[in-house]
C-alpha positions in Angstrom: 17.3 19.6 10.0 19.2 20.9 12.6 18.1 20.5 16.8 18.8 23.7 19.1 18.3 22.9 22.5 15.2 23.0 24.3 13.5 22.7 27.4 10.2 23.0 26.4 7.5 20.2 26.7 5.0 21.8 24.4 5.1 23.2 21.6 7.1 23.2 18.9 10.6 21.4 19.1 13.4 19.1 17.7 15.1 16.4 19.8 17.3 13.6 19.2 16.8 9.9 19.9 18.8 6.6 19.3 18.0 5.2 16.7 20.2 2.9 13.8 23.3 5.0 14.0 22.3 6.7 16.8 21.4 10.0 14.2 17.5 9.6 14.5 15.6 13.1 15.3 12.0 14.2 15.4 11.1 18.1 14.5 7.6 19.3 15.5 4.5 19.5 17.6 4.7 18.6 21.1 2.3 17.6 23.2 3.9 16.9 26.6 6.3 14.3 26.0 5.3 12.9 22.7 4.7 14.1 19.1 1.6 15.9 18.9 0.3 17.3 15.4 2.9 17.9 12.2 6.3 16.9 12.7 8.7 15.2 10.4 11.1 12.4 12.4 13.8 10.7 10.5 15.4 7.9 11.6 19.1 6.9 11.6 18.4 4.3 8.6 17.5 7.1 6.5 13.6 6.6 6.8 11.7 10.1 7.1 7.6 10.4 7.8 6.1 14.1 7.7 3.2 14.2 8.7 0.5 13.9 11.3 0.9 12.6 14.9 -1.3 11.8 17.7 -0.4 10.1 21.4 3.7 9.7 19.4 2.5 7.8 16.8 2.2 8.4 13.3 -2.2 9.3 13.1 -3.6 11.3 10.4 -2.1 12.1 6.9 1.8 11.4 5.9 4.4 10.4 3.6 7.3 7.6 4.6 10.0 8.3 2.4 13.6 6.9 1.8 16.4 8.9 1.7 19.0 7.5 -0.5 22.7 8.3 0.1 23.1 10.1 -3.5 21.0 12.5 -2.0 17.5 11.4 -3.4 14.6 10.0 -1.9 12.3 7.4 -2.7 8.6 7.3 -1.3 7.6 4.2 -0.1 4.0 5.1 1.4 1.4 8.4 1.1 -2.1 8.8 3.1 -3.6 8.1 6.2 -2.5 6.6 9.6 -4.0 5.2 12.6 -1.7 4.3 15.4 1.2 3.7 13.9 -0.2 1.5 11.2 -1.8 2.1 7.8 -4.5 2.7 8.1 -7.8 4.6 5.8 -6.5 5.3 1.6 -3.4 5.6 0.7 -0.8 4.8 -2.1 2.2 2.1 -1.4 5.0 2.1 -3.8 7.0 -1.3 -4.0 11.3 -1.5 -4.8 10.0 -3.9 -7.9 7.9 -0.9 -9.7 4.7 -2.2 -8.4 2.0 0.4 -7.3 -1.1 0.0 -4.4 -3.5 2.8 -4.1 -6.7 1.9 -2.0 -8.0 1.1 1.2 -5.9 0.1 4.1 -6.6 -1.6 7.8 -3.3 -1.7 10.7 -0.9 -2.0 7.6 -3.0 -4.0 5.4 -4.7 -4.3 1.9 -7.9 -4.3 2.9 -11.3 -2.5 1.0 -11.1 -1.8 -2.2 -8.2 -0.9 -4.3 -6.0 -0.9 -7.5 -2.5 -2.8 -7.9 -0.4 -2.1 -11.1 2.1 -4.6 -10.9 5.8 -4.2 -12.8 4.9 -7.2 -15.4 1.7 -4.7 -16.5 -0.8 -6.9 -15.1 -3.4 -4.8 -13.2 -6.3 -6.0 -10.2 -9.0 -4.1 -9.5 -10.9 -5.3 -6.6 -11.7 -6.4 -3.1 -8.6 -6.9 -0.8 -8.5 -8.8 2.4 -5.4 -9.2 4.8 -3.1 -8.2 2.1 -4.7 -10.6 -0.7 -7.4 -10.6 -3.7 -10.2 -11.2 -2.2 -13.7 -10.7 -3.5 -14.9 -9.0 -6.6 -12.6 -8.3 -8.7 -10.9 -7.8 -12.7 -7.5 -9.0 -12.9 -6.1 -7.7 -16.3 -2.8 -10.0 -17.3 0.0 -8.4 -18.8 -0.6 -10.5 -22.0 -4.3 -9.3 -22.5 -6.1 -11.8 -20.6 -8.6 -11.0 -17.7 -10.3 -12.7 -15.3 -14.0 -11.2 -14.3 -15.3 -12.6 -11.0 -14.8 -13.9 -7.3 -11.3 -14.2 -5.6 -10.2 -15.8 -2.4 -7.0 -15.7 -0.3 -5.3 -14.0 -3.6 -6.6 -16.9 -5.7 -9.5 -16.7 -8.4 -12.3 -18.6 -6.3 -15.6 -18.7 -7.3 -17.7 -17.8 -10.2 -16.0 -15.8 -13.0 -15.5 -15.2 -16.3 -12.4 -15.2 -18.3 -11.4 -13.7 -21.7 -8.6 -15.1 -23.8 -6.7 -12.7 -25.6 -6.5 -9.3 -26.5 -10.4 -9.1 -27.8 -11.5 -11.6 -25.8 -11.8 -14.0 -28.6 -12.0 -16.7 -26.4 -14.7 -16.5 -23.5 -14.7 -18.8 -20.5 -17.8 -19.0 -18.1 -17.0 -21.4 -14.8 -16.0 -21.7 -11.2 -13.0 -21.7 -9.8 -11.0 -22.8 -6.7 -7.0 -21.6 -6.0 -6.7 -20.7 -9.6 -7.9 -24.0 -11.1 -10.6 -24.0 -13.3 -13.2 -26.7 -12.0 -15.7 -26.3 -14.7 -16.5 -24.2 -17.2 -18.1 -24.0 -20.6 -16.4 -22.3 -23.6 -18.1 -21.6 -26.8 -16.1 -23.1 -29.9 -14.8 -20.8 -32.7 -16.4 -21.1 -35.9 -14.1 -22.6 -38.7 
């Protein structure tokens, strides 16, 4: 992206600004002095977000994206803003293969949402503050899952879980921090 001078306030322009190595630049709407509608800014680090602005801050739909010295990119966020922050759905990738798509609230998990994790466990569920918290199905890499109430990113609360694969094993009880505090569990005919 290259930046021709301009004098212009609004409209549609590139400028530079510091930023890491001092190679930062914004390409885009203008409204006055600030970002204003679809621009693309990239900053010296090699962080780039296309998409929507409002007031110079990232509002509306966008993709934050990595640039990676050999030339590729890797995309670290897609969907909506709100000043600056996460904000609405959107899909967060994670360097250890992990995946969030759901609701979001000023850059965190919050609403509903899906996590596949890099070990192949999966949580479907409520989120608060970045955590499990409410409904939810966690599905453990080695076939197990947990049906029931979550708190603070720990099972808490009623819930039901299956051992194994076919859910040979079924496990009816409450639950506080991940420790079952009673439960009943039919026994397996001989």
């Amino acid at each position: 992206m290259s930046c021709p001078a301009s004098g212009y306030a609004t409209g549609v322009r590139c400028q530079r600004y510091p930023g890491g190595n001092g190679r930062g630049r914004y390409q885009g709407k203008w409204l006055g002095a600030q970002p204003q509608g679809y621009g693309v800014r990239k900053s010296g680090r090699g962080l780039v977000y296309e998409g929507q602005w409002h007031g110079g801050q990232r509002h509306g739909y966008g993709t934050l994206r990595r640039e990676e010295s050999s030339g590729g990119a890797v995309r670290i966020y897609v969907g909506h803003w709100r000043e600056d922050k996460r904000s609405g759905e959107g899909k967060q990738f994670y360097p250890d293969g992990s995946v969030y798509f759901g609701q979001w609230l000023e850059d965190k998990r919050s609403g509903h949402g899906i996590l596949w994790q890099a070990d192949g466990g999966i949580y479907i569920g409520e989120w608060q503050l970045d955590r499990f918290h409410g409904r939810g199905v966690l599905f453990a890499a080695n076939g197990n899952r947990y049906v029931g109430q979550f708190a603070e990113g720990c099972k808490s609360g009623a819930g039901v879980y299956y051992h194994g694969r076919n859910g040979q094993r079924i496990q009816r009880g409450f639950w506080s921090r991940d420790i079952c505090k009673s439960s009943l569990m039919p026994l397996l005919p001989d």
